[in-house]
Structure formats: C-alpha cells, structure tokens
C-alpha positions as CSV (number, residue, x, y, z in Angstrom):
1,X,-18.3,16.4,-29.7
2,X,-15.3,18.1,-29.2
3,X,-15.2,20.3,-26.2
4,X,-14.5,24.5,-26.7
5,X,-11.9,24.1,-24.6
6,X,-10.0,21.9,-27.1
7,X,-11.0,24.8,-30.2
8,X,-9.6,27.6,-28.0
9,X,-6.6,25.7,-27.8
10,X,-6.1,24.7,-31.3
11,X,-6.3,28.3,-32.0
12,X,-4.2,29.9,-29.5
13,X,-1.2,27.2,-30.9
14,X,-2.4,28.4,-34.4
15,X,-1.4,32.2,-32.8
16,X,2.1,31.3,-31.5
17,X,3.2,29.4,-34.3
18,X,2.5,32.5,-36.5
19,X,4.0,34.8,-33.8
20,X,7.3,32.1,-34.3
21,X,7.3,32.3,-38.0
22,X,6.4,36.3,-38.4
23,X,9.1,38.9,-39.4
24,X,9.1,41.9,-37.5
25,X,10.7,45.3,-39.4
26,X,12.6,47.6,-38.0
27,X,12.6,51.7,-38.5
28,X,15.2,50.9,-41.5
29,X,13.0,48.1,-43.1
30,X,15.5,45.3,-41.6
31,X,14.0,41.8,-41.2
32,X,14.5,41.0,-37.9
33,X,13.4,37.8,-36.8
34,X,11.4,38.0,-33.2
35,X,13.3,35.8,-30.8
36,X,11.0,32.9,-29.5
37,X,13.2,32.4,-27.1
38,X,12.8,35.5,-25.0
39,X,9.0,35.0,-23.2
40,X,8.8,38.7,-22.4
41,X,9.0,39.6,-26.4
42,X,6.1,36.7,-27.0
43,X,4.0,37.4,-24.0
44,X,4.2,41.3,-25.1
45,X,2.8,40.2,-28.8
46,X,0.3,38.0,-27.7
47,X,-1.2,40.6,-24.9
48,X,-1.3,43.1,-27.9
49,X,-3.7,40.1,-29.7
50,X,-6.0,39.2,-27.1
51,X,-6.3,42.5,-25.3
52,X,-7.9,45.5,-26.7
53,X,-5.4,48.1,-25.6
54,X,-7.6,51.2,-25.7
55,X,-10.0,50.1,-22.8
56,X,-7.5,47.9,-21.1
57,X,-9.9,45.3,-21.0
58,X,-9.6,41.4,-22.5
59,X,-10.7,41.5,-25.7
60,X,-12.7,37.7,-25.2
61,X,-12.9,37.8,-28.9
62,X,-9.4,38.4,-30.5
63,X,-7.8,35.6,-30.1
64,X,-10.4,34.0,-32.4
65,X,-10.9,36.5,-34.9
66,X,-7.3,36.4,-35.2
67,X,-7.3,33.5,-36.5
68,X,-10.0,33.2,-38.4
69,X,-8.9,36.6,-40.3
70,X,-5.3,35.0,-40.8
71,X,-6.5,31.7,-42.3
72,X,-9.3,33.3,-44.6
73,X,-6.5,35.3,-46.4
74,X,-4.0,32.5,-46.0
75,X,-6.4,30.3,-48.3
76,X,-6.8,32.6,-50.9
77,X,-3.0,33.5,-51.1
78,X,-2.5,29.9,-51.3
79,X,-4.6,29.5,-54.3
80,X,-2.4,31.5,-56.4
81,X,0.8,30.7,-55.1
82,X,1.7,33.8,-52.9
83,X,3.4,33.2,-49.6
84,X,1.1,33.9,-46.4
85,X,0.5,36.8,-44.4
86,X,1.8,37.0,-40.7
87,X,-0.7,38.6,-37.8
88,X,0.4,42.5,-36.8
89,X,0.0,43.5,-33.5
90,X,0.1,47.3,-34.4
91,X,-1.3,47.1,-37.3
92,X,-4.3,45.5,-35.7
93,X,-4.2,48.2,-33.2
94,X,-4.6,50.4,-35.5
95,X,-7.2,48.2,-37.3
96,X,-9.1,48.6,-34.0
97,X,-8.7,52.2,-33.6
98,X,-10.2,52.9,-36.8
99,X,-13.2,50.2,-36.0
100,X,-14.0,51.6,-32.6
101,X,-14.5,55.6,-34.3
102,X,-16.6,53.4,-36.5
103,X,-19.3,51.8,-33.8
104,X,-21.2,54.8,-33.4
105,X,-21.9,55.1,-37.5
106,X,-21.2,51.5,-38.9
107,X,-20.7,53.9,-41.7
108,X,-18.3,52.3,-44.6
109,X,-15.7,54.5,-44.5
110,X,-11.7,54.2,-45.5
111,X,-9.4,55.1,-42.6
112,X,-6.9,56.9,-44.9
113,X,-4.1,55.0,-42.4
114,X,-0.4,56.1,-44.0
115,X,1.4,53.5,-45.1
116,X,-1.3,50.9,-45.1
117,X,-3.4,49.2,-47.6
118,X,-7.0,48.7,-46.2
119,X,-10.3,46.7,-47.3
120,X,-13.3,47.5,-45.0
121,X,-16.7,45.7,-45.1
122,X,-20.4,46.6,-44.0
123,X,-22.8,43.6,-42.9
124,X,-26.4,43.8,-41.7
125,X,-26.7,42.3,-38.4
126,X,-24.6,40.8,-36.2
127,X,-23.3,37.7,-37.4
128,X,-20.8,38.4,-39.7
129,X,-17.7,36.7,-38.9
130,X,-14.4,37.1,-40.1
131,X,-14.5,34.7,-42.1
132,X,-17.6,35.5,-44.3
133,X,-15.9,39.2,-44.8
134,X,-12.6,37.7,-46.4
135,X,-14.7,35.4,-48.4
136,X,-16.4,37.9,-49.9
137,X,-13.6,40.1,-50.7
138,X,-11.9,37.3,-52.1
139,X,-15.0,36.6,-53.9
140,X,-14.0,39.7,-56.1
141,X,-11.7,37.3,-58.0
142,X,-14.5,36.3,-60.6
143,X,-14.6,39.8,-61.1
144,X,-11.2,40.9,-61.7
145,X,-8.8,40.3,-65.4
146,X,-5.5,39.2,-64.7
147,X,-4.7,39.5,-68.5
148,X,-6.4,43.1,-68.4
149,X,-4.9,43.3,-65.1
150,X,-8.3,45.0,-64.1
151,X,-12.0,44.8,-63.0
152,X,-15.1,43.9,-64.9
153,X,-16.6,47.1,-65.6
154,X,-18.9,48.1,-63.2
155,X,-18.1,45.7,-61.0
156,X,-14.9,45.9,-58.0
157,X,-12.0,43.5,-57.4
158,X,-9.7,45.4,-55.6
159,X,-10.6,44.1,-52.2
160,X,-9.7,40.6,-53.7
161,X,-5.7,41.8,-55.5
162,X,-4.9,43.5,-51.9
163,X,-5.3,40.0,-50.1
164,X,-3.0,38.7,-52.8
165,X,-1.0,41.3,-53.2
166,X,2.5,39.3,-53.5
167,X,4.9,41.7,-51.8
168,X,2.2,42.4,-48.8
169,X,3.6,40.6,-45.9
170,X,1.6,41.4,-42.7
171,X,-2.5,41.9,-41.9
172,X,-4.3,43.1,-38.8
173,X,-8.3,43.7,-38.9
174,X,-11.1,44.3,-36.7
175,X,-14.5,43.7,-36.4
176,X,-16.7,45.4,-34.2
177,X,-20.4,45.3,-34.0
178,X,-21.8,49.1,-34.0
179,X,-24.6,50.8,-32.0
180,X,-26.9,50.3,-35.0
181,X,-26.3,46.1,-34.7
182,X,-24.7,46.0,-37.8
183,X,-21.2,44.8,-38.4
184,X,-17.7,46.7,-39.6
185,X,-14.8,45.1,-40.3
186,X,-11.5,46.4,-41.5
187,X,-8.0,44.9,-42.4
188,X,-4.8,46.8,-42.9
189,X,-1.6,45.3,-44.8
190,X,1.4,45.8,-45.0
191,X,3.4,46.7,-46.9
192,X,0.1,47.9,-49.5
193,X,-0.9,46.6,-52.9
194,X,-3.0,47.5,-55.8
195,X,-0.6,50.3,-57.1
196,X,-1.4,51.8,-60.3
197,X,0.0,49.3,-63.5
198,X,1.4,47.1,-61.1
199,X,-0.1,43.2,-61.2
200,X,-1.1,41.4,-57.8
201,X,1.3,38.5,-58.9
C-alpha cells in the first residue's frame, strides 16, 4: 500500500503545476502570467493555500481540499468541452471568510460576495468531502435543458451551469465543519456565470 507520504506529494505537485499554468488578472483585467521563476511570487501563493490566513495557523487540510475541489470541477468541465478552472488564492480567502461566519450556524446561506459567482452546500455530519459536494452539484446536470437552456421545474441546476460556466476561469471554496458537526462548503468563481438568457456553453 502506498504510503501517505507519497499522496501528499502527488498532490502538492498537482498544486504547483496549477499555480504554473494559472493566470493571474490585474486591476485592468490584463492576463498576466505569474512568473514561475521568481520563488518569492510561488511560495507567497502556495502559503495563501495551505495556511488559513485569518488565525495564522497551518491549515493541515488545504492543501488537500485544494485539490480535491479543483479536480471535481475539472472533470465535469471536461465532459462538455470547457477549458479548466485554475485555484484562487483570494478568492479562497474569501471562500474561507464566508465559511468561518458560517461554523457557528452551518446555516445555508449565500455570501452575496461582489463580483463572484458562488455555490454553497449543507451536509449532515462530518464527512463530506470536497469531492461528494461538487459531485452533487454537478449532479444537477440531469436536471437542467440545454435546449430550454433551463431547469426541470421544480427541480435546480444552477449549481451544475456555474461549474461549467465557459467564460468562468478561476474557483476557491471552503469547507468547514460547524459547531453543530455538520458540514458547509462554499466555492466562488470567477469571473460568474448563470446570467439571465445567457447559455453555460
């Protein structure tokens, strides 16, 4: 059996080849490629990953829910064509501000974050992992008419045309697990989707 170790690693390559390949934009919406070649600049956007900047403390879990967040939307993006997403620092920051007003409540609640598109997700008990959260909103598929270019009625699907939103280039979630023992999880993108008469792709 493969030691942890070996997973951690696997994952933590998994984060700086995304952090090679991701666009950063500046204040004039400018692509600006981040320059792998200056450490400083990488080990600044890898600290924003795997440390949660609010308590100051290592965040033992970021690195992996990173990933696992990335890769979820990554495979349903890849299912209808549309290029992948690229991990945020600040938007995860702000992903984790929004989750940490949340621990207290658990209660399922849109951040109303400017500029962002959100999805947000409400599990009883613990174990809900990243993974299970994406799944589900990407679940909303079966539910949602591309012809009609909307949901079944009575049903939602607008979790599942944000994560394939084509012009949406960059994700950062959270998932925290609240005083209750319950799980919240929410993702912000960048820039949002699901705008009135437009189709996801």
């Amino acid at each position: 059996m493969a030691k942890p170790q070996y997973f951690m690693s696997i994952k933590l390559l998994f984060i700086l080849y995304t952090i090679k390949q991701s666009h950063q934009f500046d204040s004039n919406g400018e692509n600006s490629l981040i320059n792998v070649e200056n450490p400083t600049k990488i080990f600044d956007y890898v600290s924003d990953s795997i440390y949660d900047v609010s308590h100051k403390k290592l965040c033992l879990n970021c690195i992996a829910d990173s990933s696992l967040f990335l890769v979820a939307h990554n495979l349903a993006r890849a299912k209808k064509g549309q290029l992948p997403l690229f991990w945020d620092a600040r938007i995860a920051r702000n992903a984790r501000r929004w989750a940490s007003q949340r621990k207290a409540d658990c209660a399922l609640q849109h951040s109303q974050s400017k500029g962002l598109g959100e999805n947000i997700f409400w599990g009883g008990g613990s174990g809900w992992s990243p993974t299970d959260a994406v799944n589900l909103w990407a679940g909303e598929e079966k539910d949602y008419s591309y012809k009609d270019n909307s949901c079944v009625d009575g049903r939602m699907c607008g979790h599942y045309t944000q994560i394939v939103w084509r012009s949406t280039r960059r994700v950062g979630c959270s998932r925290v697990i609240c005083d209750s023992g319950d799980t919240f999880i929410v993702c912000n993108y960048d820039p949002p989707g699901n705008y009135i008469g437009e189709k996801p792709y």
